[in-house]
C-alpha positions, 0 to 999 in steps of 0.5 A, a space after each residue: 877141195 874135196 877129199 880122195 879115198 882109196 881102197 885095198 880090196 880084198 875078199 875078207 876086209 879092205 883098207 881105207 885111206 884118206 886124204 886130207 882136204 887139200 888133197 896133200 896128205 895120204 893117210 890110214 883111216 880104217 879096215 872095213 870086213 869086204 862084205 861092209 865096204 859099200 855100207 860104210 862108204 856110203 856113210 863116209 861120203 854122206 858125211 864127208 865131201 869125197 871127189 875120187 875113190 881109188 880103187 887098186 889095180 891088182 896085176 901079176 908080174 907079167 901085167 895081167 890082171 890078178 885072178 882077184 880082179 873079178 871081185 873088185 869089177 862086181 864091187 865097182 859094179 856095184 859102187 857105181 850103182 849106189 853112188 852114181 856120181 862119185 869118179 872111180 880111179 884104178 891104179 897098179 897095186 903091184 907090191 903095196 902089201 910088201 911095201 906096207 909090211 917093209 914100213 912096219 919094220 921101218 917104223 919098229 913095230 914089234 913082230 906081234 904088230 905086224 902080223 896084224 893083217 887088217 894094219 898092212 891092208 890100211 897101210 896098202 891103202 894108204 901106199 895106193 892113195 900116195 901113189 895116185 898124189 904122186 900121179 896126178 
């Protein structure tokens, strides 16, 4: 089998999960700054076999789309265009930044760790990824 990435968009850096091979195990694999995202994807699938790339799905309480929604459309725009047979999944992000920051806390990490930004967002990706096993 092949692996599933996901990614937690966002305008500054994005974070990136993975899966083991057997598609099971959601797991943290970095944050990459935005404006390098398609650069290291690109490599990532050059050298590791990837099926699916889980993009969240940002919507605001009342089930529209996040303003931040455009951004992450020109970057599957693009996405696409690099990589024209990689199948892009979107799934509902809703609350994955207060679920990562719960999880630190959980975990005991100290208040200096957990305002490490570039930490929530790989946890945010790796709650994306879970939840898009949980789905399948």
């Amino acid at each position: 089998m092949s692996r599933i990435v996901a990614i937690d968009y966002g305008v500054k850096r994005s974070g990136v999960a993975v899966t083991d091979e057997l598609q099971l195990i959601a797991s943290g694999l970095t944050t990459v700054p935005t404006t390098d995202l398609l650069t290291f994807l690109k490599q990532y699938l050059a050298e590791e076999s990837v099926s699916i790339v889980v993009i969240g799905e940002p919507k605001q309480m009342n089930n529209e789309a996040s303003e931040s929604e455009v951004h992450i459309q020109e970057f599957i725009k693009k996405l696409k265009e690099a990589i024209p047979m990689i199948e892009i999944a979107r799934i509902d992000e809703r609350f994955t930044s207060k679920m990562a920051f719960q999880t630190m806390i959980d975990s005991g990490l100290k208040k200096k760790q957990r305002q490490n930004k570039a930490l929530v967002d790989e946890i945010s990706a790796t709650i994306i990824l879970q939840s898009y096993l949980e789905s399948k």
